[in-house]
N, CA, C and O atoms as CSV, one atom per row, in Angstrom:
chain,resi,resn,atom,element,x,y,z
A,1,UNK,N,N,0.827,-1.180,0.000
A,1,UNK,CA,C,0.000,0.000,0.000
A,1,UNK,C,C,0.867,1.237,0.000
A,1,UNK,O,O,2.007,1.190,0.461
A,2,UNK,N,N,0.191,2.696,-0.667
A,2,UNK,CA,C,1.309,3.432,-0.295
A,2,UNK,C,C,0.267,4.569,-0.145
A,2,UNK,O,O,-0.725,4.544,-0.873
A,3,UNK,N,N,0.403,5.370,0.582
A,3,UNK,CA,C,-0.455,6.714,1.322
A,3,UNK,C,C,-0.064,8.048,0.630
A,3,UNK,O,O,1.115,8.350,0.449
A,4,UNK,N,N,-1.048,8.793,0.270
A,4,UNK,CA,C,-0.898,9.961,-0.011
A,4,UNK,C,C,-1.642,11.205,0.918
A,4,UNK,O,O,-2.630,11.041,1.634
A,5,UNK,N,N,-1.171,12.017,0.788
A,5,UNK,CA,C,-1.977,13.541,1.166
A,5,UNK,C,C,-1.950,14.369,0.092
A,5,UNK,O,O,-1.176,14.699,-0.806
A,6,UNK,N,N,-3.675,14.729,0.696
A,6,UNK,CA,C,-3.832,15.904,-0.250
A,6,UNK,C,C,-3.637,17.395,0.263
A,6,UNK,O,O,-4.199,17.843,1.262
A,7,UNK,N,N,-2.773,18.097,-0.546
A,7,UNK,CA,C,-2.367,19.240,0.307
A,7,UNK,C,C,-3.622,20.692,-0.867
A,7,UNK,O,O,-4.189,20.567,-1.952
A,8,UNK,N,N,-3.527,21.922,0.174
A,8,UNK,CA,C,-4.288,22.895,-0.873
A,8,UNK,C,C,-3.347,23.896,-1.157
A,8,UNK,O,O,-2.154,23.621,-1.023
A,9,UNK,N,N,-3.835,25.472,-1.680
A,9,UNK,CA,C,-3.038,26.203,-2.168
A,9,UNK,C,C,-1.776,26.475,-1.105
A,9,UNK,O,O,-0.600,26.362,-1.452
A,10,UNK,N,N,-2.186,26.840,0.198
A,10,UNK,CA,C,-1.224,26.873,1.518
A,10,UNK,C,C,-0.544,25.527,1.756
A,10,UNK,O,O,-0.316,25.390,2.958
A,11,UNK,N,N,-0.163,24.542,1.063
A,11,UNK,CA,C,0.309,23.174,1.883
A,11,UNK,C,C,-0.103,22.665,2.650
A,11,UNK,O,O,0.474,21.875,3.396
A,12,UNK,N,N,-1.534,23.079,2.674
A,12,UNK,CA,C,-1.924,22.216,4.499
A,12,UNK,C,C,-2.513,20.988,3.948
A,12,UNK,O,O,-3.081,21.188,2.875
A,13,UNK,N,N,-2.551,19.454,4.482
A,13,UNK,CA,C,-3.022,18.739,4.146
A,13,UNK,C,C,-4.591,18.709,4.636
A,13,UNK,O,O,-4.917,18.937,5.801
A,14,UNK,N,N,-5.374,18.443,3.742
A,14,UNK,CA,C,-7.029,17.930,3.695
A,14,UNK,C,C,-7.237,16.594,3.701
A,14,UNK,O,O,-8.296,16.178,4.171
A,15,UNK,N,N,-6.473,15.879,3.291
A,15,UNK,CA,C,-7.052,14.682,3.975
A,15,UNK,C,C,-5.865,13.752,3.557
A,15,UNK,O,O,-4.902,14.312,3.033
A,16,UNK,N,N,-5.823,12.351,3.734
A,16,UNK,CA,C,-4.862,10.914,3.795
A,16,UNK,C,C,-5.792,9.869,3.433
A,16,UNK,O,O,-6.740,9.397,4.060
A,17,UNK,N,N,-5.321,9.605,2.287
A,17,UNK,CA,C,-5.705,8.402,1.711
A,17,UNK,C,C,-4.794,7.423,1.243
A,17,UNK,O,O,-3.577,7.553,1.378
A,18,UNK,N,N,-5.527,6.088,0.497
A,18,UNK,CA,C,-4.044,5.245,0.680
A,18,UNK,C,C,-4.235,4.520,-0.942
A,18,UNK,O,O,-5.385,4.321,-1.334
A,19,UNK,N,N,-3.294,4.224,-1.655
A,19,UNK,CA,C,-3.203,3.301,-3.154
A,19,UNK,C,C,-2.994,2.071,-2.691
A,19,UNK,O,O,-2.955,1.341,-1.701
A,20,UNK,N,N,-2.816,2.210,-4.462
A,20,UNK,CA,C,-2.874,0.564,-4.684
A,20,UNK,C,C,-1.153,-0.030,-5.051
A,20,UNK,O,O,-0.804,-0.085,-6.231
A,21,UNK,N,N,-0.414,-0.344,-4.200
A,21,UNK,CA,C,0.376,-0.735,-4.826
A,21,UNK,C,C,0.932,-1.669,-6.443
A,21,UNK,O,O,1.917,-1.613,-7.179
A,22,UNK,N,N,-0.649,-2.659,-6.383
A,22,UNK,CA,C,-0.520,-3.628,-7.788
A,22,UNK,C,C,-1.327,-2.474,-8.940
A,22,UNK,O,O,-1.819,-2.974,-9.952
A,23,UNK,N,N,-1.426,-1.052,-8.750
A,23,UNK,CA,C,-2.056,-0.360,-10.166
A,23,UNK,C,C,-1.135,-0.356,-11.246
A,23,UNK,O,O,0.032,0.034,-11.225
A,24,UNK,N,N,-1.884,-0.907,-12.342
A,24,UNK,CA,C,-1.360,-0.867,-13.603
A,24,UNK,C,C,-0.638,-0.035,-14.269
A,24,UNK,O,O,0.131,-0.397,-15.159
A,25,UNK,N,N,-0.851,1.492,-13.817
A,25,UNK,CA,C,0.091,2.596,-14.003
A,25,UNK,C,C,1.325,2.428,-13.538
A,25,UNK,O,O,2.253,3.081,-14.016
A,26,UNK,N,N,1.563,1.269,-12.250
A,26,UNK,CA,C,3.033,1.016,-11.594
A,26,UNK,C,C,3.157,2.560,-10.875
A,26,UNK,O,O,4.312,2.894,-10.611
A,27,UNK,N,N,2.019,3.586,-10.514
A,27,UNK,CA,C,2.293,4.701,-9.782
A,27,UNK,C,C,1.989,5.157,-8.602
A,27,UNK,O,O,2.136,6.312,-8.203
A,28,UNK,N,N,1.307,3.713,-7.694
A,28,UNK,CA,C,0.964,3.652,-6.341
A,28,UNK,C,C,-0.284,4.077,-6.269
A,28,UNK,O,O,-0.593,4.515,-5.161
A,29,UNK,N,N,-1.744,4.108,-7.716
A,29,UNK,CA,C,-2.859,4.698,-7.156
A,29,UNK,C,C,-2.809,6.294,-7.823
A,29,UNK,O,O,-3.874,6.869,-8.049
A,30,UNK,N,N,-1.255,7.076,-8.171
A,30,UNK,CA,C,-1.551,8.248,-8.011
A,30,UNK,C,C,-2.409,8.623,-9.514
A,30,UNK,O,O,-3.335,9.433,-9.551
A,31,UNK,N,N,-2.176,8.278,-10.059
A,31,UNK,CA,C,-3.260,8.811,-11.356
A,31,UNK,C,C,-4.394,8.624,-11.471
A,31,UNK,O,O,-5.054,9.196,-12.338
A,32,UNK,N,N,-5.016,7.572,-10.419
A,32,UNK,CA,C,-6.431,7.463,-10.038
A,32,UNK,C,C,-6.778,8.235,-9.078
A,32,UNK,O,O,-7.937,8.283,-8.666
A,33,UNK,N,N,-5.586,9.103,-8.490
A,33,UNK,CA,C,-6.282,9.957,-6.856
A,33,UNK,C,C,-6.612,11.244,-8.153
A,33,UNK,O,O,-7.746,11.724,-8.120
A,34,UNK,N,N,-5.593,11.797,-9.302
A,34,UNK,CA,C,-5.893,12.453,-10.326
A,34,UNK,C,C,-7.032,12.974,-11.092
A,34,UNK,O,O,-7.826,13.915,-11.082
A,35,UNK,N,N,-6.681,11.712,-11.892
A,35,UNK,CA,C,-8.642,11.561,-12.572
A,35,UNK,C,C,-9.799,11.463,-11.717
A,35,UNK,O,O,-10.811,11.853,-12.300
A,36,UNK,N,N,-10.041,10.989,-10.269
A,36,UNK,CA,C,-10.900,10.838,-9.808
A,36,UNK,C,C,-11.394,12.282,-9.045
A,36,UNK,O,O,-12.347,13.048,-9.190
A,37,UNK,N,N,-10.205,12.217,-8.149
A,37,UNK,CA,C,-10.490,13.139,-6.594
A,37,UNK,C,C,-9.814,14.775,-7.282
A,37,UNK,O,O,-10.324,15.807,-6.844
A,38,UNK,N,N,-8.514,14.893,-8.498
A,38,UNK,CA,C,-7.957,15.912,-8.591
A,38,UNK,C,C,-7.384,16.573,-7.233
A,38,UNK,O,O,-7.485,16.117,-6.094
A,39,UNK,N,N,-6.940,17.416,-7.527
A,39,UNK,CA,C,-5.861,18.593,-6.158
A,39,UNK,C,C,-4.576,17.748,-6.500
A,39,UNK,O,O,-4.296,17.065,-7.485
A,40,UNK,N,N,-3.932,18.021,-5.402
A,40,UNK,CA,C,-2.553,17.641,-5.343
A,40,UNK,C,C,-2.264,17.296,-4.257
A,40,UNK,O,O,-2.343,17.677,-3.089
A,41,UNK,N,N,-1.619,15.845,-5.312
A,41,UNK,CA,C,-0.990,14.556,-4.099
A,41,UNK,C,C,0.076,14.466,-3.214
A,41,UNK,O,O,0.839,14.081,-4.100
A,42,UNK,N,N,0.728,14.486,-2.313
A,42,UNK,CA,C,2.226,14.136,-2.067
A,42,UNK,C,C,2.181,12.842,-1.652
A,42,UNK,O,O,1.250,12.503,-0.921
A,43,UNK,N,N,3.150,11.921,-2.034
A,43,UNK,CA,C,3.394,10.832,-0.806
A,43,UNK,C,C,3.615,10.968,0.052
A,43,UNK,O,O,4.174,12.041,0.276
A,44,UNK,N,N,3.437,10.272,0.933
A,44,UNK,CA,C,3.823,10.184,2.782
A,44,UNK,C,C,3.723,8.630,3.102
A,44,UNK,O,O,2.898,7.835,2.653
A,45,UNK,N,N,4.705,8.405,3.936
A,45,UNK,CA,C,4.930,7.064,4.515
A,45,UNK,C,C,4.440,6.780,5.865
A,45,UNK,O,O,4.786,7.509,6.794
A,46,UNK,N,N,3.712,5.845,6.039
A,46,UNK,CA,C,3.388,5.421,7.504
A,46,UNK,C,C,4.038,5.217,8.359
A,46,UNK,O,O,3.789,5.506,9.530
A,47,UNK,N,N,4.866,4.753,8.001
A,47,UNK,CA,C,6.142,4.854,8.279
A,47,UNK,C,C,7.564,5.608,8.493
A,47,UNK,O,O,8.628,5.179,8.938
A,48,UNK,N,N,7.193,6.887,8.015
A,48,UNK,CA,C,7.686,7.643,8.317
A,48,UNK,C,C,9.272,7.627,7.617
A,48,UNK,O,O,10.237,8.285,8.005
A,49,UNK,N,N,9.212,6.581,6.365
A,49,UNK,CA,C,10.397,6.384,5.856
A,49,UNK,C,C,11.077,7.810,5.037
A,49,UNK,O,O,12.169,8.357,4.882
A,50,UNK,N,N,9.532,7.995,4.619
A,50,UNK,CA,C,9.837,9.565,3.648
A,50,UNK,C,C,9.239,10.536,3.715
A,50,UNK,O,O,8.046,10.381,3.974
A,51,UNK,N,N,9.777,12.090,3.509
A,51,UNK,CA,C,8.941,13.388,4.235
A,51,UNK,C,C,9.011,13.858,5.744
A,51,UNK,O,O,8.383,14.841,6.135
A,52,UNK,N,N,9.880,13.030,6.633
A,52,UNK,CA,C,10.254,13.253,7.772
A,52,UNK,C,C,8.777,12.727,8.905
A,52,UNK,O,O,8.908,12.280,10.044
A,53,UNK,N,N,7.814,12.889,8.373
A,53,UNK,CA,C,6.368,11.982,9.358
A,53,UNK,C,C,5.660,11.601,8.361
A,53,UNK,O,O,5.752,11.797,7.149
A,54,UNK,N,N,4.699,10.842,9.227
A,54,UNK,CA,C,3.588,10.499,8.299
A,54,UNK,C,C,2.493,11.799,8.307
A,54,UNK,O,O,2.296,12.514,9.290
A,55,UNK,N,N,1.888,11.929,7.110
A,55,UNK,CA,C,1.080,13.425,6.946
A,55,UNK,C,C,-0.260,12.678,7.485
A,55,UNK,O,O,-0.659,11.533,7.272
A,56,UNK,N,N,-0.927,13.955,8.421
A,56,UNK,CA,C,-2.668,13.858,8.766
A,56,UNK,C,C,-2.595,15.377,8.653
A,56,UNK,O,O,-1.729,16.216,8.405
A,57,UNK,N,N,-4.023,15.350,8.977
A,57,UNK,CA,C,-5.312,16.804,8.072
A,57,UNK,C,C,-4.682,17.379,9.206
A,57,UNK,O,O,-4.487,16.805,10.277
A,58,UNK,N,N,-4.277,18.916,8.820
A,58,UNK,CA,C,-3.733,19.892,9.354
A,58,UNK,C,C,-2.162,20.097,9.495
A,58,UNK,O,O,-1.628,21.151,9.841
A,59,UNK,N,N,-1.634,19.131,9.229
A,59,UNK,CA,C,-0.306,19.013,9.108
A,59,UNK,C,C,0.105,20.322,7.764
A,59,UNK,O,O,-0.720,20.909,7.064
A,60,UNK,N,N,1.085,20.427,7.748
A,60,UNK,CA,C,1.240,21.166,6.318
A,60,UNK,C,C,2.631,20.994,5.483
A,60,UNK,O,O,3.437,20.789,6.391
A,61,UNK,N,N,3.432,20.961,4.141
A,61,UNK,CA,C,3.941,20.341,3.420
A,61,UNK,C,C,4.979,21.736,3.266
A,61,UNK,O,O,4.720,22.862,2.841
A,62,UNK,N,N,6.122,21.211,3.744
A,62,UNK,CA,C,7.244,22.186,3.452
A,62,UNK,C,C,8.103,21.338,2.415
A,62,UNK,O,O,8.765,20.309,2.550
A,63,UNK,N,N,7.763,22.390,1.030
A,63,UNK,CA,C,7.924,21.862,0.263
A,63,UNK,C,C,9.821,21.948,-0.151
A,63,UNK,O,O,10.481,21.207,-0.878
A,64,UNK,N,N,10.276,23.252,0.719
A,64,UNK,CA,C,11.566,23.252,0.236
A,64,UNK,C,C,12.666,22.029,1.457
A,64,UNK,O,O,13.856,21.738,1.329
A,65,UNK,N,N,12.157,21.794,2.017
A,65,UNK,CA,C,13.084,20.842,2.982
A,65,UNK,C,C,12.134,19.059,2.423
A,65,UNK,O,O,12.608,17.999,2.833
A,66,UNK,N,N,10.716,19.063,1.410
A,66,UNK,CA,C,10.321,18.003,1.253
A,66,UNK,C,C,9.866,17.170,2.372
A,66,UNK,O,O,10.207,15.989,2.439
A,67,UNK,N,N,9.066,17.752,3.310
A,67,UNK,CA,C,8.500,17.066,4.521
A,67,UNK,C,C,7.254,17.840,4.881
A,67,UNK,O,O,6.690,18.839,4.437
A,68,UNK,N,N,7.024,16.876,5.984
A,68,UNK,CA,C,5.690,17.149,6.142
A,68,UNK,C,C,5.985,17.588,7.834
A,68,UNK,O,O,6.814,17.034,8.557
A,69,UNK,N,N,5.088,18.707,8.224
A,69,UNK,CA,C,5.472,19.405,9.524
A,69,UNK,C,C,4.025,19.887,10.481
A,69,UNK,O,O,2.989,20.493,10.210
A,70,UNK,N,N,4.609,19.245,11.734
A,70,UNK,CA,C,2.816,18.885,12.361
A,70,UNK,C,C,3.071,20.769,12.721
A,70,UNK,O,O,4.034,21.531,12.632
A,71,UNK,N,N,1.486,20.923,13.190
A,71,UNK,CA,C,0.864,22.177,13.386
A,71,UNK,C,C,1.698,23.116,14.587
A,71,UNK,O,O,1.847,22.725,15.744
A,72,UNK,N,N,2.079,24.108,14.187
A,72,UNK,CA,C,2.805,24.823,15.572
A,72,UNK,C,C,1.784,25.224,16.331
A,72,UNK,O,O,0.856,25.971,16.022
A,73,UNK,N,N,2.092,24.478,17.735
A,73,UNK,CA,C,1.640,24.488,19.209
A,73,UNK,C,C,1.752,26.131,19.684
A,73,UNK,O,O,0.774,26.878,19.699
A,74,UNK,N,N,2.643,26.396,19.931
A,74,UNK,CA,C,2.460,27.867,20.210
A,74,UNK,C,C,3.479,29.243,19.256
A,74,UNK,O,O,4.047,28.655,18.336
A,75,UNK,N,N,3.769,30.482,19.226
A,75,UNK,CA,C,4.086,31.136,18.432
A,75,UNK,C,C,5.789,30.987,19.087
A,75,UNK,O,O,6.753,30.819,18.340
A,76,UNK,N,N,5.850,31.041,19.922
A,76,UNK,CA,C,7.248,30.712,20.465
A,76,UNK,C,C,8.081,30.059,20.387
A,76,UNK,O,O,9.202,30.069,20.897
A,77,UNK,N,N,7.234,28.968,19.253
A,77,UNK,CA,C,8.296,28.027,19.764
A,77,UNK,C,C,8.920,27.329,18.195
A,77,UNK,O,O,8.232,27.397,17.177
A,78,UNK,N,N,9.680,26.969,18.200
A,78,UNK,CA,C,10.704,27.155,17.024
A,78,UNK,C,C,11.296,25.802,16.286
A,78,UNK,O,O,12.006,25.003,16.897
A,79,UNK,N,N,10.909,25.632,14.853
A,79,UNK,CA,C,10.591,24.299,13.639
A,79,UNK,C,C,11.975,23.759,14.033
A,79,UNK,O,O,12.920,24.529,14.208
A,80,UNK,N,N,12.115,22.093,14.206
A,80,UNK,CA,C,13.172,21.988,14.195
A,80,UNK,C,C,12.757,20.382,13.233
A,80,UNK,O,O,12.270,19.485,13.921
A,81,UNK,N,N,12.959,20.099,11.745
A,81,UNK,CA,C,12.657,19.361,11.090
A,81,UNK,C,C,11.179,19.188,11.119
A,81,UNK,O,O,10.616,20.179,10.655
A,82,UNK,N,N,10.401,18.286,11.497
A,82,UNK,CA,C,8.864,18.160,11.541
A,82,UNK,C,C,8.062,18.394,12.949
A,82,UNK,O,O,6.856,18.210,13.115
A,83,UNK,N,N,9.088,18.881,14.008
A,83,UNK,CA,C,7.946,18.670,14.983
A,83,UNK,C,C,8.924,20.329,15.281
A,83,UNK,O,O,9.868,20.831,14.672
A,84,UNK,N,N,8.109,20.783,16.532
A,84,UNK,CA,C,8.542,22.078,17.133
A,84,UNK,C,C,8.677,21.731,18.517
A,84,UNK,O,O,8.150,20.808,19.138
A,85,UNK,N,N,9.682,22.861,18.996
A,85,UNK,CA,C,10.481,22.638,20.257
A,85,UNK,C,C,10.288,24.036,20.855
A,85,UNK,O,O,10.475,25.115,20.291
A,86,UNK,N,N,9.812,23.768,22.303
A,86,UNK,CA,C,9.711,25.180,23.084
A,86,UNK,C,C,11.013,25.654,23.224
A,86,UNK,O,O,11.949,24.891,22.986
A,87,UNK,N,N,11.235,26.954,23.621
A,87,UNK,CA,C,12.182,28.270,23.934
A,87,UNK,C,C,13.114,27.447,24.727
A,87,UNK,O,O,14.319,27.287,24.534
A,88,UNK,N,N,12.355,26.944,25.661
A,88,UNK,CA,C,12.801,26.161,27.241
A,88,UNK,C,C,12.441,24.904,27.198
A,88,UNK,O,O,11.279,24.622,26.908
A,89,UNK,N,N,13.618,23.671,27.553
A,89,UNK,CA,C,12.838,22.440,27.607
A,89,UNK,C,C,11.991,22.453,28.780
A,89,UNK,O,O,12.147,23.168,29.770
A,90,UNK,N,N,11.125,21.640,28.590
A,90,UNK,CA,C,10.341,21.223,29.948
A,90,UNK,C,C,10.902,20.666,31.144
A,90,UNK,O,O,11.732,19.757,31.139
A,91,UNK,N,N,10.411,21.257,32.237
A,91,UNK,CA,C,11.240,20.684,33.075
A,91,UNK,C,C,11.053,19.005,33.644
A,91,UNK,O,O,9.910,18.627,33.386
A,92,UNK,N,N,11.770,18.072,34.247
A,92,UNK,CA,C,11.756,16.910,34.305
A,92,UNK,C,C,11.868,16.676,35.732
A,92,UNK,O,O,12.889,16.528,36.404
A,93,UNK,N,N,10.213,16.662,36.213
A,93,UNK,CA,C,10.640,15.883,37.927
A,93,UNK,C,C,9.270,15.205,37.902
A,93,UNK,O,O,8.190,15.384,37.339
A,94,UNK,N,N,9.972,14.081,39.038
A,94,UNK,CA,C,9.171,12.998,38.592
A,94,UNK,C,C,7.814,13.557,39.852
A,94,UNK,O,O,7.795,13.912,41.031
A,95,UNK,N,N,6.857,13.366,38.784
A,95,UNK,CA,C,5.644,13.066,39.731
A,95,UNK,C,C,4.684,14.497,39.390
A,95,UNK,O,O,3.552,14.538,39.872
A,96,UNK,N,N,5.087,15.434,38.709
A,96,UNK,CA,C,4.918,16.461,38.601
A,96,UNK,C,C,4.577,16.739,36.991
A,96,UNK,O,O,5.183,16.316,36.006
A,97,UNK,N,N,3.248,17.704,37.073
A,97,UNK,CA,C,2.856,17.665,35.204
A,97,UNK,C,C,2.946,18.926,35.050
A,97,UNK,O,O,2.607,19.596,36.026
A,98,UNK,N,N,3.408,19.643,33.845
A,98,UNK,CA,C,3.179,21.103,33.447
A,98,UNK,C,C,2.758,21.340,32.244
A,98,UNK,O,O,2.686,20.416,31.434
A,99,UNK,N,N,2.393,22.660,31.904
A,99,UNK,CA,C,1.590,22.905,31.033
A,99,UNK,C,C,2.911,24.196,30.337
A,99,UNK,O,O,3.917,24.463,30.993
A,100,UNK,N,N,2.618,24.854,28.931
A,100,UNK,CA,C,3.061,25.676,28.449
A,100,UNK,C,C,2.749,26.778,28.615
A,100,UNK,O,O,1.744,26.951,27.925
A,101,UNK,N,N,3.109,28.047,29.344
A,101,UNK,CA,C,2.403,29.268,29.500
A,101,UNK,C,C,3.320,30.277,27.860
A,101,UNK,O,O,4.441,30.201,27.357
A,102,UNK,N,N,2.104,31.088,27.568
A,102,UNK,CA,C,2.778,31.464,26.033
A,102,UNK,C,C,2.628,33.010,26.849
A,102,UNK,O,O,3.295,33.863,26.265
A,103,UNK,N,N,1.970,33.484,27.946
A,103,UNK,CA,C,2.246,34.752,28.563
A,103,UNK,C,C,3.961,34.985,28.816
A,103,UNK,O,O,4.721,35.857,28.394
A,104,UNK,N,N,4.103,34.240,29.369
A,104,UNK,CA,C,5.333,34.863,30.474
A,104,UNK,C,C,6.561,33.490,29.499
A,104,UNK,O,O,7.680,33.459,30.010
A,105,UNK,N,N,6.435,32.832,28.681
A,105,UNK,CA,C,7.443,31.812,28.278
A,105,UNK,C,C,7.948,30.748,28.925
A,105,UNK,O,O,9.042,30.261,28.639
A,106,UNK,N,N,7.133,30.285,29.906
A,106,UNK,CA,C,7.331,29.619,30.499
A,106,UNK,C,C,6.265,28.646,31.425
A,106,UNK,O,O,5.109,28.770,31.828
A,107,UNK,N,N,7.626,27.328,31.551
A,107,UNK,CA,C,6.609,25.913,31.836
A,107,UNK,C,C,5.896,25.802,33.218
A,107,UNK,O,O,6.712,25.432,34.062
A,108,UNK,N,N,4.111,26.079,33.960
A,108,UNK,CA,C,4.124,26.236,34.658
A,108,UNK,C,C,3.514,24.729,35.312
A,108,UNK,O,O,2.721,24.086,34.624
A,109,UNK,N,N,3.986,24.155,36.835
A,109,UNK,CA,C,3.393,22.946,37.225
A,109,UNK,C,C,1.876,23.036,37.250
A,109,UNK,O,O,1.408,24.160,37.429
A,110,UNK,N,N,0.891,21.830,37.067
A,110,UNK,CA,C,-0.470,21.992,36.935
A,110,UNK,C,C,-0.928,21.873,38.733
A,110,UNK,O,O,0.085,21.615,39.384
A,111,UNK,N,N,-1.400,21.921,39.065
A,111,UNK,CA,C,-1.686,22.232,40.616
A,111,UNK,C,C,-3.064,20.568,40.371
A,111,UNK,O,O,-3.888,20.605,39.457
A,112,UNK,N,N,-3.017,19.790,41.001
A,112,UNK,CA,C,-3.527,18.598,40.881
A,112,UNK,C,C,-4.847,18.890,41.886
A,112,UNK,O,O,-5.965,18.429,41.655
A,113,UNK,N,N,-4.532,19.700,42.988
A,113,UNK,CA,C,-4.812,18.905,43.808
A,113,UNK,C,C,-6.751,19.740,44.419
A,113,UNK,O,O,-7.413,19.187,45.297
């Protein structure tokens, strides 16, 4: 099988669908996503072999690095291949959960209790 996304004028993907590997075209399905559905296809691997992730709806298609790059979480925080990385790592103690504050830049503990 091999998976495509359909991306629109902005690169954002609209949806993930999947071919036929045995199509007679030998093109994974893509000339039937063509004639049928039209827009524009990219491959993406489930696997994550090619495009850096596998593409879902909202993701969007950077076309000059050829990958696919999930949705930025907050404005702060900065592309590093397909996923994004806060200013500050999170901090790491055990037993303890935090959340992202985009006021002040920083990771605050969630109060549980």
């Amino acid at each position: 099988m091999s998976h495509w996304a359909e991306i629109d004028n902005n690169n954002i993907v609209l949806r993930v669908t999947v071919g036929d590997n045995n199509d007679p075209a030998g093109d994974e399905g893509y000339q039937w996503l063509i004639d049928n559905l039209g827009g524009t296809w990219i491959k993406t691997s489930y696997n994550s072999n090619i495009r850096g992730i596998y593409a879902s709806i909202g993701y969007s298609y950077n076309t000059e690095e050829d990958i696919f790059v999930v949705p930025q979480p907050y404005p702060s925080w900065n592309r590093s291949g397909s996923y994004w990385n806060p200013p500050t790592p999170m901090p790491i103690t055990e037993g303890k959960s935090y959340y992202w504050s985009e006021d002040d830049l920083s990771w605050r503990e969630i109060n549980n209790s």
